[in-house]
VONUMAR-561959 format. One record per residue (C-alpha): x negated, y negated, z negated. Coordinates in pm, whole numbers, padded with zeros to 5 digits, always signed. Each point is the difference from the previous one (the first is absolute). Layout:
% VONUMAR-561959
XYZ
...
% end
This chain:
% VONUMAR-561959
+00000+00000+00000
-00123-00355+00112
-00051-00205-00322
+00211-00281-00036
-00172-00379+00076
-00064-00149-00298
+00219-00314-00100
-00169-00350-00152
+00243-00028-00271
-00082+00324-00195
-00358-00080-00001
+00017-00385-00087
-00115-00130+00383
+00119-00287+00074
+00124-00016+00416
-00083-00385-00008
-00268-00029-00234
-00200+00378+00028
-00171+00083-00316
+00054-00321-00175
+00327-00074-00227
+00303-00067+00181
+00070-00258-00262
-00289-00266-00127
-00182+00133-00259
+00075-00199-00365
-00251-00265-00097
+00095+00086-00363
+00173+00275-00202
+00351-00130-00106
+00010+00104-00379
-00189-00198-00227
-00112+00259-00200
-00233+00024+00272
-00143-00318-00041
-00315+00106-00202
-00122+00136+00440
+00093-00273+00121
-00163-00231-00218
-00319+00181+00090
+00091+00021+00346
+00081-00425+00003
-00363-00049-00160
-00180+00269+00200
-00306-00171+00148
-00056-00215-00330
-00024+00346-00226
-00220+00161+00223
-00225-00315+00067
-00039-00091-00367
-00053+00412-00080
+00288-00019-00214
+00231+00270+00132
-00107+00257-00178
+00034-00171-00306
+00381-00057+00059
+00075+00304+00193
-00093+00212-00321
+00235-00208-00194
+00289+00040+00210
+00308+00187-00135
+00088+00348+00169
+00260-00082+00218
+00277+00252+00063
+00092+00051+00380
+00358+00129-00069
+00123-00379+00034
-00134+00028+00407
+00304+00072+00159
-00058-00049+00373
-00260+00123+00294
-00072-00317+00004
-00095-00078-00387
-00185+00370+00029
-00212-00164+00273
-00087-00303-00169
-00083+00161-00320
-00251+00228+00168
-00163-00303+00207
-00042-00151-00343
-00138+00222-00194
-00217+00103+00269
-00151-00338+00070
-00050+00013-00404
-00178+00318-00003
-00221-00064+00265
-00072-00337-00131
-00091+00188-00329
-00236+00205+00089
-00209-00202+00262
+00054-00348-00172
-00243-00029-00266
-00382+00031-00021
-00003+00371+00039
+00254+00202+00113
+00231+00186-00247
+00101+00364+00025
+00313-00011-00232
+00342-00169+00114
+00186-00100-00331
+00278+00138-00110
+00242-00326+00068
-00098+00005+00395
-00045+00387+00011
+00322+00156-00149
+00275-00201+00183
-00263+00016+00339
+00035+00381-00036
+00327+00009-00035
+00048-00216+00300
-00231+00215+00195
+00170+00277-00060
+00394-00156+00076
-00182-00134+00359
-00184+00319+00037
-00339-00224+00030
-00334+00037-00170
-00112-00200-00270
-00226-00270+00230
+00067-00363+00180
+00094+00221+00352
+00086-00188+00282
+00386+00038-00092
-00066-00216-00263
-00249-00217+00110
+00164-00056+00365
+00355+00168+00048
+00140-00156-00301
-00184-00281-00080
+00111-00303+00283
+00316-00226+00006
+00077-00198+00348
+00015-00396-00109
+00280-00066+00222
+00278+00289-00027
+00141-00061+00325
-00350+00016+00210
-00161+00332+00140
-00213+00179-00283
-00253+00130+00269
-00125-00340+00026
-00280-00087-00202
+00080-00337-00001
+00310+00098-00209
-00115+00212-00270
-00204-00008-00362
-00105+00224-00246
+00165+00071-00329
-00306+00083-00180
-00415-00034+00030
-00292+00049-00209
-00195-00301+00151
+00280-00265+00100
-00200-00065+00305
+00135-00025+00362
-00228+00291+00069
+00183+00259-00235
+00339-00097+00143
-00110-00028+00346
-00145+00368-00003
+00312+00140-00144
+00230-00207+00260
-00118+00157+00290
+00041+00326-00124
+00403-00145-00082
+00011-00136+00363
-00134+00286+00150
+00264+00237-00161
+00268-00270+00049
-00088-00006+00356
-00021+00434+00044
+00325+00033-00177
+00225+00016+00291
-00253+00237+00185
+00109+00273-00281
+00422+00036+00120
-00139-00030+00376
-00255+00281-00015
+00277+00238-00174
+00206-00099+00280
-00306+00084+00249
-00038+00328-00199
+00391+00079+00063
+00010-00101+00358
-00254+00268+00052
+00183+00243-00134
+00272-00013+00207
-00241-00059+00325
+00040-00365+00008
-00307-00134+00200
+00100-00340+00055
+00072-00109-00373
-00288+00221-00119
-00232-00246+00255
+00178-00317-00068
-00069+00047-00421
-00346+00079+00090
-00066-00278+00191
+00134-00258-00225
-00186+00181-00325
-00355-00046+00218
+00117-00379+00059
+00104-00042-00405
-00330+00176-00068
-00198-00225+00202
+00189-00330-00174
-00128+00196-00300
-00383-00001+00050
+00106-00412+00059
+00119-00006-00329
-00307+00247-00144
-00220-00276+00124
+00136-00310-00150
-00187+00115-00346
-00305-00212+00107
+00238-00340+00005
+00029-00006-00386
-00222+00297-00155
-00359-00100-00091
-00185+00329-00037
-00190-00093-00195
+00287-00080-00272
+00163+00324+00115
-00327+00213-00049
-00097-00189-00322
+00308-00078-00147
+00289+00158+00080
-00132+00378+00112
-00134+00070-00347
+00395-00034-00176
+00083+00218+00293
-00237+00292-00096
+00136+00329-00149
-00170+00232-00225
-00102+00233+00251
-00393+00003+00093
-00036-00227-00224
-00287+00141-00222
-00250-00334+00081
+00251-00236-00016
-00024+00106-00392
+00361+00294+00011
-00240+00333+00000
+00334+00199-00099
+00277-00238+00151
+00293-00194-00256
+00164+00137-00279
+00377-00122-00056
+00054-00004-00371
+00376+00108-00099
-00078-00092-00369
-00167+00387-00074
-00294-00068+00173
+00061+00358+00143
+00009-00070+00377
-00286+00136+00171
-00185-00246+00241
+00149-00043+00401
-00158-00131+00303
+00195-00121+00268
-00072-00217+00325
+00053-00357+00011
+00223-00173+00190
-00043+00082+00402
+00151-00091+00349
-00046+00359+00027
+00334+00023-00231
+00220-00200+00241
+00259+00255+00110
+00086-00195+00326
-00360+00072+00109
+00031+00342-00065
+00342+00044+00156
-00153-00146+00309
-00252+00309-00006
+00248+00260-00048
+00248-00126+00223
-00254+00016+00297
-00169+00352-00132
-00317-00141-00133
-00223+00261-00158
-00212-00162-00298
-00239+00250-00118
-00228-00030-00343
-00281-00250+00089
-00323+00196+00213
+00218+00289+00074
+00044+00040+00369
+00251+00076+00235
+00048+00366+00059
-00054+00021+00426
+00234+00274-00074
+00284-00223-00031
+00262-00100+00275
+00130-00240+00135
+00341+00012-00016
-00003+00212-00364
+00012-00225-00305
-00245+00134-00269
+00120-00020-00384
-00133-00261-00178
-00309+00032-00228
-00062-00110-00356
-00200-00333+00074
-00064-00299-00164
+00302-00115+00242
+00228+00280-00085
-00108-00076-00400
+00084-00358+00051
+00359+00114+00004
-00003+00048-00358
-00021-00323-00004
+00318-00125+00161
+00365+00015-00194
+00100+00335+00006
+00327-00086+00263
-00253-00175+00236
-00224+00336-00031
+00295+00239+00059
+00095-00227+00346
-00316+00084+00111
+00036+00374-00042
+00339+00032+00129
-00130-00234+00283
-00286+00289+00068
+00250+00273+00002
+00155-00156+00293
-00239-00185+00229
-00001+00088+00333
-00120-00293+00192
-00363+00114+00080
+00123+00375+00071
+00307-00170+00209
-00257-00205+00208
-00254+00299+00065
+00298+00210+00119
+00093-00274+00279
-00352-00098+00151
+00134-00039+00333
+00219-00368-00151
-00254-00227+00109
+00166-00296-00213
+00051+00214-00337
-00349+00112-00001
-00103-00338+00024
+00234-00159-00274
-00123+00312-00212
-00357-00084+00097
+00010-00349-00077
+00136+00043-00330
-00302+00194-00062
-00240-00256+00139
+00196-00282-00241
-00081+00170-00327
-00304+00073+00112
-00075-00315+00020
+00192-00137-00289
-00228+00255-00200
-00361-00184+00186
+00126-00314-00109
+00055+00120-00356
-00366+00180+00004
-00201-00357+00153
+00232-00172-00311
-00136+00217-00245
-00375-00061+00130
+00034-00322-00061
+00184+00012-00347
-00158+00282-00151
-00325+00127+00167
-00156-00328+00122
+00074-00136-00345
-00127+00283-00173
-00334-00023+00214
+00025-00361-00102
-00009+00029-00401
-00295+00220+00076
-00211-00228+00184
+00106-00268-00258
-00351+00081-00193
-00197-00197+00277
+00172-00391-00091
-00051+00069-00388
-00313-00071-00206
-00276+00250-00026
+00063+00102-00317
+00388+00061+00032
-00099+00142+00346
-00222+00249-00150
+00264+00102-00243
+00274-00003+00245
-00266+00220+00247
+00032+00263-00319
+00429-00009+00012
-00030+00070+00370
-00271+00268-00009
+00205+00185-00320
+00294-00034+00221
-00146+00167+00312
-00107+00302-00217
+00299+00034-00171
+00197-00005+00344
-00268+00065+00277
+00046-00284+00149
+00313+00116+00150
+00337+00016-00163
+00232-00307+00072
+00257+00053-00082
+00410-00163+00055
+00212-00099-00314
+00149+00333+00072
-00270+00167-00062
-00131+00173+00330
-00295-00049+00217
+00085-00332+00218
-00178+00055+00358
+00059+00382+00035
+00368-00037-00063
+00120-00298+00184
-00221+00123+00315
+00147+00377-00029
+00367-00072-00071
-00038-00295+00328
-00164+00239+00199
+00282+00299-00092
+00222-00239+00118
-00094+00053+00387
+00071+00380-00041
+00337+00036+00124
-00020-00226+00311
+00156+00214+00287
-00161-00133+00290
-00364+00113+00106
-00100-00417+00078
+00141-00044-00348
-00142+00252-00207
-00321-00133+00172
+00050-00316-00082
+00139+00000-00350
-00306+00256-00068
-00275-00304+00080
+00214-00242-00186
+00056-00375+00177
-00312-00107+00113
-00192-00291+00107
-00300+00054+00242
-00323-00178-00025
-00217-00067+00303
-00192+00336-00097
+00291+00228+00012
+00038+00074-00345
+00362+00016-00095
+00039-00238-00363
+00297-00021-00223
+00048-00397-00070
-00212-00098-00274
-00100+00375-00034
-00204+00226+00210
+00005+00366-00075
-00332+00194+00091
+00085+00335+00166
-00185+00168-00312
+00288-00110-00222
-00171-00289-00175
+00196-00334+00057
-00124-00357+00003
+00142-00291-00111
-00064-00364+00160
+00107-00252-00244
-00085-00334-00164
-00259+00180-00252
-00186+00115+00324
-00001+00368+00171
+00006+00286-00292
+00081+00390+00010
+00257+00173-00194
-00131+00353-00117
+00358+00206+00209
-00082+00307-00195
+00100-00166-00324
+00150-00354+00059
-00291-00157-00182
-00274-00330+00142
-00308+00097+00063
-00238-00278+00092
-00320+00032+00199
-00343+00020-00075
-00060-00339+00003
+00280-00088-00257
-00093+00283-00243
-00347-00160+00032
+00150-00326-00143
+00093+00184-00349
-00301+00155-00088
-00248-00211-00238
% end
């Protein structure tokens, strides 16, 4: 028996609005008794600036969550208290391993109502955390929205969470059209199956636009400074001073320590629906395709850092994305009819879209992350000999501790390896021979010697990849993710 298409109102989807809250999220939980949050909440930036959070988050009373009555209150309570925790344990001197009791036994009972872990994910951070300033004006447009809530208060934060609300704004209405795709196919339906393909490759395309207005209003140097370290989980995160992760204290000090991911684009569900709806195979980061595979066949999914990032999404948003698997047909649809010319294509471009949505996001994390990483350590050579020779020793411990090698995302997984691997993947299913070719190479620029360049990245054919930025030409180590400098730099931190 064919399993029945899944509908957007049992699994909170929103037809207009995607992923995102049909309704506006709340700016502040209705019942004072709640007011001891938002107080915090109000003062955010001042607490964590003066290092007094702490201090008045382990005086707080322990608020009861039976007076949250709607999806709504659930949602802001768990932005909240996540914001709180994070800000706890990355916003003093030295990180602290132990939530207290009045953030960590209402946050795990909120977890646990929204089926969500107990970490600032990017449900909290993005999906519910925006409000349009003019109700009657389009909530893709970034010129209409603001954040709720920030640990900085600077433009930066709320700009790097607002395109990630525009972006899902923007993909909502893909989500009813590509069910419809998926049912047109069923009953043979070229024509519709063709016409939602094309206009998901043209949405997909306005998306990359949107992907690529985070340079208007982001510093990164802000965002790699500032705002990534409140973003970091408690996974991998034995040098940032968290050898065995957080500890939520429920008053018995009995709860054994947890690591989970920080928050992660990787834990938008609208991304991943895009994969699954077009039969994109992730598999677990260095693993290769087995030649084995067909074309037309769609292999089962693997346990990846992609497929664990669905732990991270509210449990309704994680069961869409199953049901949506049991049913997709659009790749296997597309293989079966080779011989439409004009469904091929729209299939084909679709691929070539998020392909290159997924470049744009890897040359915007080279220049928030990697380049600024490479950055902090080459910041030795402006300071005085003495503090250089001192900070020469950090770096050097550093490089022994890690081999030089492990950068890492604030979800916790090698950077380079797995935005190149899960763009590349996305190429796989093209149907036609021109491009499978194509979306193989990757879009290319050609310079007078032949050699085919990503923009602002070339990739050698031996795997290593180069990056041509403002800090000069570096390498990024692609077995590991991590910056390794050249002879001539690792010259300049030696005594």
């Amino acid at each position: 028996m064919i399993p029945p298409l899944p509908r957007l109102e049992d699994y909170d989807v929103s037809p207009q609005n995607g992923f995102l809250p049909a309704e506006i999220p709340l700016d502040v939980l209705p019942d004072l008794y709640y007011a001891p949050w938002e107080t915090i909440v109000r003062n955010f930036q001042s607490l964590i600036l003066s290092k007094r959070l702490r201090r008045v988050v382990d005086t707080l009373p322990i608020l009861s969550t039976e007076l949250l009555l709607t999806e709504a209150e659930w949602r802001r309570a768990y932005s909240i208290l996540g914001f709180m925790a994070h800000a706890y344990v990355w916003g003093g001197d030295t990180p602290s391993d132990m939530v207290p009791p009045p953030i960590s036994i209402p946050f795990l009972k909120t977890c646990q109502h929204l089926e969500l872990p107990p970490v600032a994910t990017y449900a909290g951070v993005v999906l519910w955390n925006w409000r349009p300033m003019f109700t009657g004006e389009d909530i893709g447009s970034l010129e209409n929205l603001c954040t709720l809530m920030t640990f900085t208060g600077s433009l930066d934060e709320s700009w790097f969470y607002l395109i990630s609300v525009a972006i899902e704004a923007r993909a909502g209405p893909i989500i009813p059209m590509m069910i419809e795709a998926i049912a047109a196919a069923r009953r043979n339906d070229h024509y519709t199956v063709t016409r939602c393909l094309r206009s998901f490759a043209e949405r997909l395309d306005e998306l990359g636009g949107v992907l690529e207005r985070m340079y208007e209003s982001c510093d990164p140097h802000v965002f790699y400074h500032r705002i990534r370290p409140y973003l970091a989980g408690s996974k991998n995160m034995a040098e940032a001073g968290l050898p065995n992760g957080v500890m939520f204290d429920d008053g018995t000090r009995q709860q054994p320590y947890v690591q989970f991911s920080g928050g992660s684009n990787a834990q938008s569900s609208v991304i991943q629906f895009f994969d699954v709806v077009l039969g994109v195979e992730h598999r677990p980061t260095g693993e290769k395709r087995d030649s084995s595979d067909s074309d037309s066949a769609i292999p089962p999914p693997s346990h990846n850092f992609i497929q664990d990032m669905r732990r991270y999404m509210p449990g309704p948003h994680r069961r869409f994305l199953e049901h949506v698997e049991s049913v997709a047909n659009i790749r296997e649809y597309v293989a079966t009819n080779r011989s439409n010319r004009a469904l091929v294509t729209a299939f084909d471009a679709c691929l070539a879209m998020l392909r290159t949505f997924r470049d744009k996001h890897i040359q915007m994390v080279s220049r928030y992350i990697i380049i600024k990483s490479r950055e902090s350590r080459s910041h030795s050579r402006s300071l005085s000999p003495k503090h250089a020779s001192a900070q020469r020793v950090n770096i050097a411990n550093t490089l022994d501790r890690t081999g030089g090698k492990k950068l890492r995302g604030t979800g916790g997984t090698a950077l380079i390896p797995f935005l190149k691997q899960a763009r590349d993947e996305t190429g796989e299913p093209a149907i036609d021979a021109w491009a499978r070719r194509l979306l193989n190479n990757g879009p290319a620029e050609y310079t007078n010697d032949g050699v085919a360049r990503l923009t602002k990245m070339n990739e050698h054919t031996n795997g290593e990849v180069e990056i041509v930025g403002l800090a000069g030409t570096w390498s990024v180590d692609d077995s590991e993710g991590g910056v390794s400098c050249s002879k001539s730099e690792l010259g300049e931190y030696r005594d």
